[in-house]
C-alpha positions in Angstrom: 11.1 -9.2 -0.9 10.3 -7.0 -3.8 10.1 -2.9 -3.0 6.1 -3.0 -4.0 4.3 -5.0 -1.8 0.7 -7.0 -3.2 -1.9 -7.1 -0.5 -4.8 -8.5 -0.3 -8.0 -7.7 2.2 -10.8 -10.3 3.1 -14.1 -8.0 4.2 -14.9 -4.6 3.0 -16.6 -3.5 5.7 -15.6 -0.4 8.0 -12.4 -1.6 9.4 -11.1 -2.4 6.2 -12.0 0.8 4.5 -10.3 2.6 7.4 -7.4 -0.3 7.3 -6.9 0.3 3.6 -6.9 4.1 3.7 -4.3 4.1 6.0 -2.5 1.6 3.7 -2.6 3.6 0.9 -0.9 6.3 2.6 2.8 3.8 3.0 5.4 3.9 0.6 5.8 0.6 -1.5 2.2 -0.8 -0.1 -0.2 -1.8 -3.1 -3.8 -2.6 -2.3 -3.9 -5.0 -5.1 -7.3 -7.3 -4.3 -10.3 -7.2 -2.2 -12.5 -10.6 -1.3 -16.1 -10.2 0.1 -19.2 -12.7 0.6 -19.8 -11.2 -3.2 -18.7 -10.3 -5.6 -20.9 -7.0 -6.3 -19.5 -6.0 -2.6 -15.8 -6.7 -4.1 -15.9 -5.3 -7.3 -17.6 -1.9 -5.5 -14.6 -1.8 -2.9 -12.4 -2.3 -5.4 -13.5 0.6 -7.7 -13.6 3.3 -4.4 -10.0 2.1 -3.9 -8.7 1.7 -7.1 -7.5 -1.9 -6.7 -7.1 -4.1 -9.7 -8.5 -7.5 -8.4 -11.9 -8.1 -6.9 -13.0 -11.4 -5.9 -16.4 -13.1 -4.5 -14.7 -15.3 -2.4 -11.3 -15.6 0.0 -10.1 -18.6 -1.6 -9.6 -17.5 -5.0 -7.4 -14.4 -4.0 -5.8 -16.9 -2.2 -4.8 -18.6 -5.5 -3.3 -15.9 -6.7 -0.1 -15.8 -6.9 0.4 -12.0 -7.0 -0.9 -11.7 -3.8 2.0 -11.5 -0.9 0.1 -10.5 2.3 -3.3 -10.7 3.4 -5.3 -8.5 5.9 -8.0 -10.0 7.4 -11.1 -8.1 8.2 -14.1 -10.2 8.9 -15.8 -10.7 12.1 -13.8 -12.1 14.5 -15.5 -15.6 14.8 -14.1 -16.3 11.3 -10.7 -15.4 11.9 -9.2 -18.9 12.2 -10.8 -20.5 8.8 -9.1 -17.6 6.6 -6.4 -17.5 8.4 -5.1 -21.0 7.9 -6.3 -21.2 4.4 -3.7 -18.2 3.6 -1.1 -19.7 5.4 -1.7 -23.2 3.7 -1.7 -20.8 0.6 2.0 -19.5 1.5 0.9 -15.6 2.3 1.8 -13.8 5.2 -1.2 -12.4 7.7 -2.2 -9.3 9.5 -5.1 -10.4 10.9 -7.6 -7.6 12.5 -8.4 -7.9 16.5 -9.1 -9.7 18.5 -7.2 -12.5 16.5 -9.0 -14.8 17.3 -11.9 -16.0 19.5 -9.6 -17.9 21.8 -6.6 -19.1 23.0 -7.4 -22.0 21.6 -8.1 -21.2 17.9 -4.9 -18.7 18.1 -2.5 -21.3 19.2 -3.5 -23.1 16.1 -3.4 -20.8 13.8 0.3 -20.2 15.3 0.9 -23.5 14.6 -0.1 -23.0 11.3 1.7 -20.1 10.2 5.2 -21.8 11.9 4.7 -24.8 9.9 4.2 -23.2 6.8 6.7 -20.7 7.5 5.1 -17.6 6.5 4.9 -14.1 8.6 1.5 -13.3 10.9 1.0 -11.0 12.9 -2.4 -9.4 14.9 -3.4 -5.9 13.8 -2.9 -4.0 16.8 -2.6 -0.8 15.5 -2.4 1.5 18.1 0.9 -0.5 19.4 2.7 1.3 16.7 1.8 5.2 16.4 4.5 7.4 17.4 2.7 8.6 20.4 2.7 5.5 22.0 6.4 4.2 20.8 7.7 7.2 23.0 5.5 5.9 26.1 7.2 2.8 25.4 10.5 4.5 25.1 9.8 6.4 28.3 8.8 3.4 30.6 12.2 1.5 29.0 14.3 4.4 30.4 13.0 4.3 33.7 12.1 8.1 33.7 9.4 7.8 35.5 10.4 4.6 37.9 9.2 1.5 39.1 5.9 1.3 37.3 3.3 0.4 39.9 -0.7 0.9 38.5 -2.3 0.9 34.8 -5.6 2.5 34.9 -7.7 2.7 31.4 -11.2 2.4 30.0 -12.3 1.5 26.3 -16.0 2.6 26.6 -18.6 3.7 23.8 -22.0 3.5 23.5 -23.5 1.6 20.6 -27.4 1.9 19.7 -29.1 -1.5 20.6 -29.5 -4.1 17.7 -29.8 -8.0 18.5 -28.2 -8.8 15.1 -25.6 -6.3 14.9 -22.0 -7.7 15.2 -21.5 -5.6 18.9 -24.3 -7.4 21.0 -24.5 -11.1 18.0 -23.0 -13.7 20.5 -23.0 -16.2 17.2 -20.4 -13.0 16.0 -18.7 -13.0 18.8 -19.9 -10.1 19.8 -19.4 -8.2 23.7 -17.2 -5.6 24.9 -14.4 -7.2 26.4 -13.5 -9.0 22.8 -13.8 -5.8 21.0 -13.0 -3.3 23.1 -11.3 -4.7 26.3 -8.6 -5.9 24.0 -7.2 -2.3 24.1 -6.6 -1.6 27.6 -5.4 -5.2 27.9 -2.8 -4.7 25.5 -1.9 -1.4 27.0 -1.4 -3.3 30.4 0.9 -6.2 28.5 3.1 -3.5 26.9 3.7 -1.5 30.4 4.6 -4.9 32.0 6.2 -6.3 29.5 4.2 -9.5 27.4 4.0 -11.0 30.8 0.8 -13.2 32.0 -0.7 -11.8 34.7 -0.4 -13.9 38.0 -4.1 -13.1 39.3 -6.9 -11.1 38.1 -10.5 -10.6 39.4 -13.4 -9.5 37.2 -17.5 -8.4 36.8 -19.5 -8.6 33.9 -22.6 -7.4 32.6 -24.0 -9.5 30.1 -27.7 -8.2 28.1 -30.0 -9.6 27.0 -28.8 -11.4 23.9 -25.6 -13.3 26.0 -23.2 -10.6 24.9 -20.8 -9.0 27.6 -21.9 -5.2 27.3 -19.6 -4.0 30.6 -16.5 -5.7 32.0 -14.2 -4.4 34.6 -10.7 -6.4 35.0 -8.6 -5.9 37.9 -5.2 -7.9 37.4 -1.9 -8.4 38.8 1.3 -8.8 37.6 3.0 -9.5 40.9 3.9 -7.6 43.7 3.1 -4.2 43.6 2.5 -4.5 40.0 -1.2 -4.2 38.8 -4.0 -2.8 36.3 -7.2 -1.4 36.7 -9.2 -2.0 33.1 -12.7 -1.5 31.7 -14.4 -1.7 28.8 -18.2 -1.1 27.5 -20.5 -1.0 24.6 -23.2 0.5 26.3 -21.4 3.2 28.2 -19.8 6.8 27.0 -16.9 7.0 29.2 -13.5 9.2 29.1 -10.9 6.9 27.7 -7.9 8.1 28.7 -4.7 5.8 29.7 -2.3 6.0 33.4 0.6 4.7 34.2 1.8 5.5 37.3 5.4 4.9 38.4 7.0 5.3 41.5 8.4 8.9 40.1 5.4 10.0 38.2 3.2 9.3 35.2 2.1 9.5 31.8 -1.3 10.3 30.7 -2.8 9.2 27.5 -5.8 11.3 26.9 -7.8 8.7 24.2 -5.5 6.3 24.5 -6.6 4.0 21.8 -6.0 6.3 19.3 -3.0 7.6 21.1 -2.4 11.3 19.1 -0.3 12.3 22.9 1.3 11.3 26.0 2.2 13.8 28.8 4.9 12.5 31.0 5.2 14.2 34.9 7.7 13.9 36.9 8.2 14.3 40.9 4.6 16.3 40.6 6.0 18.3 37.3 4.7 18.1 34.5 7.6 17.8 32.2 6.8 16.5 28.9 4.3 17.1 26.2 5.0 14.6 23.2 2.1 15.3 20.1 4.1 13.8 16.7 3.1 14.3 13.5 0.4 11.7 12.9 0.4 10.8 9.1 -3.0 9.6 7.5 -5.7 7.7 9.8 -2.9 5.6 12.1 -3.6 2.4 10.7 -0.4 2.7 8.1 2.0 2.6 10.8 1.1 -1.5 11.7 1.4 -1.8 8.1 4.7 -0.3 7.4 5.7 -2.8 10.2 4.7 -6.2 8.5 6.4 -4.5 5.3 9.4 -4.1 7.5 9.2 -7.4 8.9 8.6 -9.3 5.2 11.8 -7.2 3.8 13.7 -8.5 6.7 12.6 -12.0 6.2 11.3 -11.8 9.6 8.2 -14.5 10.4 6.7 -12.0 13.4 6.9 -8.5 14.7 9.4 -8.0 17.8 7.0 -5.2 18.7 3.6 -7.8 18.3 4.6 -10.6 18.5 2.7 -13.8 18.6 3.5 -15.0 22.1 1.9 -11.6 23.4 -0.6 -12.1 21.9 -1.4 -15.6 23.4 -1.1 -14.2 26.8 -3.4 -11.5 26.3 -6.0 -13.8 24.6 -5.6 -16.3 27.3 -6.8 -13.3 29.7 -9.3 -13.2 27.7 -10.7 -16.8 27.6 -9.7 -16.4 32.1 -12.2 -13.2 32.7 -14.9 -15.0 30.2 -14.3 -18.5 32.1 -14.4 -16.6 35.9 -18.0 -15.1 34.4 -19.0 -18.2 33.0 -19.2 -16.7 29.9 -18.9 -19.2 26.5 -19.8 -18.5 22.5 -21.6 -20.9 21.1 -19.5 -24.0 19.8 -16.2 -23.4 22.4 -16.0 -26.7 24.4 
Protein backbone atom coordinates (compact mmCIF):
# COMPACT_ATOMS: atom_id res chain seq x y z
CA UNK A 1 0.00 0.00 0.00
CA UNK A 2 1.19 3.27 -1.01
CA UNK A 3 2.28 5.92 2.10
CA UNK A 4 -0.74 8.40 0.90
CA UNK A 5 -3.87 6.91 1.29
CA UNK A 6 -7.09 8.13 -1.26
CA UNK A 7 -10.36 8.11 0.54
CA UNK A 8 -13.39 8.54 -0.36
CA UNK A 9 -16.79 9.67 1.83
CA UNK A 10 -20.47 8.91 0.78
CA UNK A 11 -22.73 11.69 2.80
CA UNK A 12 -21.64 15.10 3.87
CA UNK A 13 -23.66 15.49 6.53
CA UNK A 14 -22.54 16.06 10.31
CA UNK A 15 -20.81 12.81 10.96
CA UNK A 16 -18.78 13.09 7.97
CA UNK A 17 -17.72 16.56 8.50
CA UNK A 18 -16.70 15.60 11.97
CA UNK A 19 -15.26 12.08 10.43
CA UNK A 20 -13.27 14.06 7.89
CA UNK A 21 -11.86 16.63 10.23
CA UNK A 22 -10.50 14.13 12.31
CA UNK A 23 -9.13 12.56 9.11
CA UNK A 24 -7.40 15.33 8.08
CA UNK A 25 -5.50 15.51 11.17
CA UNK A 26 -3.53 11.63 10.29
CA UNK A 27 -0.32 11.47 8.65
CA UNK A 28 -0.54 9.97 5.06
CA UNK A 29 -4.56 10.21 5.00
CA UNK A 30 -5.90 12.19 1.78
CA UNK A 31 -9.52 13.12 1.70
CA UNK A 32 -9.52 12.79 -1.97
CA UNK A 33 -13.60 12.68 -3.00
CA UNK A 34 -16.88 13.31 -1.50
CA UNK A 35 -20.29 11.71 -3.02
CA UNK A 36 -23.72 13.22 -1.96
CA UNK A 37 -27.49 12.85 -3.28
CA UNK A 38 -26.01 16.01 -5.51
CA UNK A 39 -23.85 17.18 -6.76
CA UNK A 40 -24.12 21.06 -5.49
CA UNK A 41 -23.98 19.22 -1.84
CA UNK A 42 -20.58 17.47 -3.18
CA UNK A 43 -18.94 20.04 -4.91
CA UNK A 44 -19.78 22.51 -1.57
CA UNK A 45 -18.16 19.70 0.86
CA UNK A 46 -15.51 19.41 -1.22
CA UNK A 47 -14.50 23.09 -1.44
CA UNK A 48 -14.80 23.45 2.81
CA UNK A 49 -12.40 20.43 2.76
CA UNK A 50 -10.20 21.07 0.06
CA UNK A 51 -10.78 17.73 -1.67
CA UNK A 52 -10.17 17.39 -5.41
CA UNK A 53 -13.13 15.12 -6.43
CA UNK A 54 -16.76 15.73 -5.89
CA UNK A 55 -19.35 13.59 -7.16
CA UNK A 56 -23.41 13.51 -7.35
CA UNK A 57 -23.58 10.08 -6.93
CA UNK A 58 -21.76 6.95 -4.93
CA UNK A 59 -21.29 4.97 -7.92
CA UNK A 60 -19.18 7.10 -9.90
CA UNK A 61 -16.49 7.61 -7.06
CA UNK A 62 -16.75 4.16 -6.96
CA UNK A 63 -15.35 3.96 -10.57
CA UNK A 64 -12.62 5.69 -9.72
CA UNK A 65 -9.80 4.14 -9.58
CA UNK A 66 -7.86 6.65 -7.38
CA UNK A 67 -10.02 5.96 -4.74
CA UNK A 68 -8.62 3.20 -2.10
CA UNK A 69 -11.04 3.30 0.93
CA UNK A 70 -14.40 4.45 1.40
CA UNK A 71 -16.13 5.86 4.55
CA UNK A 72 -19.55 5.54 4.68
CA UNK A 73 -21.77 8.17 6.21
CA UNK A 74 -25.37 7.95 5.23
CA UNK A 75 -28.22 6.92 7.35
CA UNK A 76 -27.89 3.76 8.55
CA UNK A 77 -30.77 2.09 6.52
CA UNK A 78 -28.61 2.52 3.44
CA UNK A 79 -25.57 1.06 4.77
CA UNK A 80 -25.81 -2.36 3.02
CA UNK A 81 -26.53 -0.99 -0.85
CA UNK A 82 -23.14 1.22 -0.61
CA UNK A 83 -21.47 -1.01 1.01
CA UNK A 84 -21.59 -3.93 -1.36
CA UNK A 85 -21.35 -1.78 -4.35
CA UNK A 86 -17.72 -0.67 -3.01
CA UNK A 87 -16.75 -3.92 -2.20
CA UNK A 88 -17.88 -5.26 -5.75
CA UNK A 89 -15.82 -2.04 -6.79
CA UNK A 90 -12.54 -3.63 -4.99
CA UNK A 91 -12.32 -0.67 -2.07
CA UNK A 92 -11.92 -1.21 1.34
CA UNK A 93 -14.82 0.13 3.97
CA UNK A 94 -15.13 1.99 7.19
CA UNK A 95 -18.58 2.05 7.41
CA UNK A 96 -20.21 4.58 10.19
CA UNK A 97 -22.51 2.89 13.13
CA UNK A 98 -24.54 1.04 13.56
CA UNK A 99 -23.28 -0.93 10.38
CA UNK A 100 -25.99 -1.97 9.51
CA UNK A 101 -29.70 -2.35 10.39
CA UNK A 102 -29.35 -6.00 11.24
CA UNK A 103 -27.68 -9.00 11.64
CA UNK A 104 -28.97 -9.98 8.75
CA UNK A 105 -27.94 -7.28 6.23
CA UNK A 106 -24.31 -7.28 8.13
CA UNK A 107 -23.64 -10.93 7.59
CA UNK A 108 -24.08 -10.21 4.01
CA UNK A 109 -22.22 -7.49 3.59
CA UNK A 110 -19.49 -9.79 5.44
CA UNK A 111 -19.92 -12.06 2.89
CA UNK A 112 -19.31 -9.59 0.49
CA UNK A 113 -16.30 -7.97 1.59
CA UNK A 114 -14.63 -11.82 2.15
CA UNK A 115 -15.42 -12.73 -1.28
CA UNK A 116 -14.09 -9.88 -2.79
CA UNK A 117 -11.27 -9.75 -0.57
CA UNK A 118 -11.12 -6.28 0.39
CA UNK A 119 -10.75 -4.74 4.15
CA UNK A 120 -14.14 -3.48 6.16
CA UNK A 121 -14.44 -2.58 9.10
CA UNK A 122 -17.41 -0.53 11.39
CA UNK A 123 -16.49 3.00 12.53
CA UNK A 124 -16.55 2.55 16.13
CA UNK A 125 -14.57 5.28 16.98
CA UNK A 126 -14.44 5.51 20.48
CA UNK A 127 -12.93 1.75 20.60
CA UNK A 128 -9.71 3.43 19.67
CA UNK A 129 -8.80 6.74 21.74
CA UNK A 130 -6.12 6.38 23.99
CA UNK A 131 -8.23 6.73 27.03
CA UNK A 132 -10.11 3.77 26.41
CA UNK A 133 -7.02 1.45 24.98
CA UNK A 134 -5.58 1.83 28.64
CA UNK A 135 -9.03 0.62 30.09
CA UNK A 136 -8.56 -2.13 27.83
CA UNK A 137 -5.07 -2.53 28.90
CA UNK A 138 -6.09 -2.36 32.56
CA UNK A 139 -8.95 -5.04 32.42
CA UNK A 140 -6.20 -7.43 30.28
CA UNK A 141 -3.78 -7.15 33.40
CA UNK A 142 -6.17 -8.12 35.83
CA UNK A 143 -5.53 -4.95 37.99
CA UNK A 144 -8.55 -4.65 39.08
CA UNK A 145 -9.86 -8.52 39.15
CA UNK A 146 -12.50 -10.60 38.07
CA UNK A 147 -14.66 -8.18 36.25
CA UNK A 148 -18.18 -8.70 37.64
CA UNK A 149 -20.85 -5.58 36.49
CA UNK A 150 -20.84 -2.96 33.43
CA UNK A 151 -23.03 -0.07 34.21
CA UNK A 152 -23.39 2.81 31.35
CA UNK A 153 -25.99 5.18 29.81
CA UNK A 154 -25.86 6.84 26.25
CA UNK A 155 -28.66 9.44 26.85
CA UNK A 156 -29.37 12.94 25.12
CA UNK A 157 -32.26 14.79 24.45
CA UNK A 158 -33.18 15.62 20.90
CA UNK A 159 -35.97 18.36 20.02
CA UNK A 160 -39.06 16.39 18.56
CA UNK A 161 -39.28 16.15 14.62
CA UNK A 162 -41.37 13.25 12.92
CA UNK A 163 -39.04 13.36 9.87
CA UNK A 164 -35.80 13.86 11.41
CA UNK A 165 -33.45 10.84 11.11
CA UNK A 166 -33.61 10.28 15.35
CA UNK A 167 -37.44 9.56 15.71
CA UNK A 168 -37.92 8.48 11.13
CA UNK A 169 -38.56 4.64 11.56
CA UNK A 170 -38.24 4.52 7.49
CA UNK A 171 -34.36 5.93 8.68
CA UNK A 172 -34.01 3.62 11.03
CA UNK A 173 -34.32 5.83 13.50
CA UNK A 174 -34.57 5.07 17.79
CA UNK A 175 -32.16 5.16 20.46
CA UNK A 176 -30.96 1.86 20.93
CA UNK A 177 -29.55 1.81 16.99
CA UNK A 178 -27.98 5.11 17.53
CA UNK A 179 -27.11 5.42 20.73
CA UNK A 180 -27.36 1.98 22.58
CA UNK A 181 -24.70 0.78 20.23
CA UNK A 182 -22.20 2.56 22.56
CA UNK A 183 -22.72 1.07 25.81
CA UNK A 184 -23.25 -2.22 23.98
CA UNK A 185 -19.94 -2.08 22.58
CA UNK A 186 -18.48 -1.05 25.86
CA UNK A 187 -20.01 -4.20 27.45
CA UNK A 188 -18.53 -6.57 24.37
CA UNK A 189 -15.01 -5.09 24.92
CA UNK A 190 -15.03 -5.62 28.94
CA UNK A 191 -16.18 -9.26 28.27
CA UNK A 192 -14.42 -9.90 25.57
CA UNK A 193 -16.60 -10.07 21.83
CA UNK A 194 -18.58 -12.74 23.60
CA UNK A 195 -22.55 -13.11 22.99
CA UNK A 196 -24.30 -12.64 25.83
CA UNK A 197 -26.09 -15.78 27.21
CA UNK A 198 -29.39 -13.97 28.44
CA UNK A 199 -30.59 -10.44 28.45
CA UNK A 200 -33.94 -8.79 29.54
CA UNK A 201 -35.05 -5.44 28.17
CA UNK A 202 -37.95 -2.34 28.24
CA UNK A 203 -38.67 0.03 25.64
CA UNK A 204 -40.33 3.06 25.07
CA UNK A 205 -41.38 3.51 21.70
CA UNK A 206 -43.25 7.32 20.62
CA UNK A 207 -45.31 8.11 18.72
CA UNK A 208 -43.82 7.71 15.21
CA UNK A 209 -42.68 3.69 16.03
CA UNK A 210 -39.23 4.86 17.02
CA UNK A 211 -37.54 3.43 20.29
CA UNK A 212 -36.97 6.78 22.20
CA UNK A 213 -35.79 4.82 25.75
CA UNK A 214 -34.29 1.32 26.13
CA UNK A 215 -32.85 -0.16 29.09
CA UNK A 216 -30.82 -3.66 28.50
CA UNK A 217 -29.93 -5.81 31.33
CA UNK A 218 -27.64 -8.76 29.90
CA UNK A 219 -25.57 -11.50 31.06
CA UNK A 220 -22.57 -12.97 30.09
CA UNK A 221 -22.58 -15.89 32.42
CA UNK A 222 -22.17 -16.42 35.90
CA UNK A 223 -21.52 -13.53 37.75
CA UNK A 224 -20.81 -11.67 34.66
CA UNK A 225 -23.39 -8.94 33.67
CA UNK A 226 -24.26 -5.26 32.25
CA UNK A 227 -26.58 -2.86 33.13
CA UNK A 228 -27.15 -0.49 29.80
CA UNK A 229 -29.41 2.43 28.66
CA UNK A 230 -29.82 4.53 26.14
CA UNK A 231 -32.29 7.58 25.15
CA UNK A 232 -33.15 10.24 22.70
CA UNK A 233 -35.51 11.95 24.71
CA UNK A 234 -33.62 12.02 28.06
CA UNK A 235 -30.44 14.26 29.38
CA UNK A 236 -28.74 11.82 31.45
CA UNK A 237 -24.96 11.57 32.94
CA UNK A 238 -23.14 9.24 30.72
CA UNK A 239 -20.54 8.04 32.47
CA UNK A 240 -19.10 4.27 32.08
CA UNK A 241 -18.37 1.33 35.31
CA UNK A 242 -16.70 -1.47 35.43
CA UNK A 243 -16.53 -3.10 38.47
CA UNK A 244 -14.14 -5.89 39.30
CA UNK A 245 -13.83 -7.99 42.15
CA UNK A 246 -10.74 -5.43 43.30
CA UNK A 247 -12.10 -2.26 42.17
CA UNK A 248 -13.16 -0.12 39.21
CA UNK A 249 -12.68 2.25 36.53
CA UNK A 250 -14.89 5.14 35.95
CA UNK A 251 -15.34 6.67 32.56
CA UNK A 252 -16.81 10.01 33.12
CA UNK A 253 -18.50 10.54 29.28
CA UNK A 254 -17.61 7.50 28.27
CA UNK A 255 -18.44 7.76 24.60
CA UNK A 256 -16.09 10.21 24.09
CA UNK A 257 -13.70 8.67 26.54
CA UNK A 258 -11.09 11.89 27.19
CA UNK A 259 -10.28 9.72 31.00
CA UNK A 260 -10.47 6.68 33.01
CA UNK A 261 -9.88 6.63 36.71
CA UNK A 262 -8.89 3.26 37.91
CA UNK A 263 -9.42 2.38 42.03
CA UNK A 264 -8.18 -0.10 43.70
CA UNK A 265 -9.10 -1.98 47.13
CA UNK A 266 -11.30 1.44 47.80
CA UNK A 267 -8.10 3.74 46.55
CA UNK A 268 -8.24 5.57 44.11
CA UNK A 269 -5.01 4.91 42.27
CA UNK A 270 -4.93 6.03 38.85
CA UNK A 271 -5.82 9.09 36.85
CA UNK A 272 -5.08 8.34 33.04
CA UNK A 273 -6.10 11.86 30.78
CA UNK A 274 -3.69 11.36 27.35
CA UNK A 275 -3.17 13.77 25.01
CA UNK A 276 -6.22 13.70 22.76
CA UNK A 277 -5.10 14.90 19.18
CA UNK A 278 -7.94 16.57 16.91
CA UNK A 279 -11.75 15.56 17.36
CA UNK A 280 -11.01 11.54 18.15
CA UNK A 281 -12.32 10.32 15.08
CA UNK A 282 -8.57 10.06 13.45
CA UNK A 283 -7.60 7.49 15.69
CA UNK A 284 -10.20 4.66 13.88
CA UNK A 285 -8.78 5.95 10.88
CA UNK A 286 -5.14 5.61 11.45
CA UNK A 287 -6.27 2.02 12.26
CA UNK A 288 -7.81 0.96 8.83
CA UNK A 289 -4.53 2.81 7.45
CA UNK A 290 -2.66 0.45 9.63
CA UNK A 291 -4.64 -2.48 8.75
CA UNK A 292 -4.48 -1.63 4.62
CA UNK A 293 -0.40 -1.26 5.02
CA UNK A 294 -0.41 -4.60 6.67
CA UNK A 295 -2.53 -6.17 4.08
CA UNK A 296 -4.79 -6.96 6.80
CA UNK A 297 -8.77 -7.58 5.60
CA UNK A 298 -10.21 -6.50 9.34
CA UNK A 299 -9.18 -4.76 12.54
CA UNK A 300 -8.05 -7.22 15.44
CA UNK A 301 -9.31 -4.39 17.66
CA UNK A 302 -13.02 -4.21 15.54
CA UNK A 303 -13.30 -6.87 14.09
CA UNK A 304 -16.18 -8.12 12.08
CA UNK A 305 -17.29 -11.07 14.22
CA UNK A 306 -17.80 -8.50 17.19
CA UNK A 307 -19.54 -6.78 15.51
CA UNK A 308 -22.11 -9.51 14.53
CA UNK A 309 -22.54 -10.27 18.06
CA UNK A 310 -23.35 -7.00 19.10
CA UNK A 311 -25.80 -6.39 16.20
CA UNK A 312 -27.39 -9.60 16.82
CA UNK A 313 -28.19 -7.99 20.47
CA UNK A 314 -29.50 -5.67 18.79
CA UNK A 315 -32.00 -7.37 16.38
CA UNK A 316 -32.69 -9.82 20.22
CA UNK A 317 -33.82 -6.51 22.47
CA UNK A 318 -35.82 -5.21 19.20
CA UNK A 319 -37.41 -8.88 18.67
CA UNK A 320 -38.16 -9.33 22.81
CA UNK A 321 -40.08 -5.59 22.27
CA UNK A 322 -41.61 -6.60 19.20
CA UNK A 323 -39.97 -3.95 17.55
CA UNK A 324 -39.43 -4.24 13.45
CA UNK A 325 -38.45 -1.36 10.52
CA UNK A 326 -40.37 -1.36 7.89
CA UNK A 327 -39.26 -4.10 5.18
CA UNK A 328 -37.23 -6.69 7.79
CA UNK A 329 -39.06 -10.06 7.48
Amino acid sequence: MKDRINWGVVGTGGITRRFSKGLQAVEGAHLYAAASRTGEKAEAFAAEFGCPRAYGDYRAMLEDPAVDVVYIGTPHVTHKEIAIHAFRAKKAVLCEKPVSINAAELSAMIAEARANKVFFMEAMWTRFVPALRKVKEWIDSGIIGDIKIVQANFCFSVPFNPQSRIYNIDLGGGALLDAGVYPLSLASLVFGGKRPEALSSMMYRGTTGVDEEVSVLLSYGGPRMACLSAAVSAACVNDGWIYGTEGHIHLPDFVFSHRADLHRNGRYIHHCEPEFVSNGYNYEVQEVMNCLREGKLESGIMGLAESLVIMETMDRVRAQNGFRYPGES
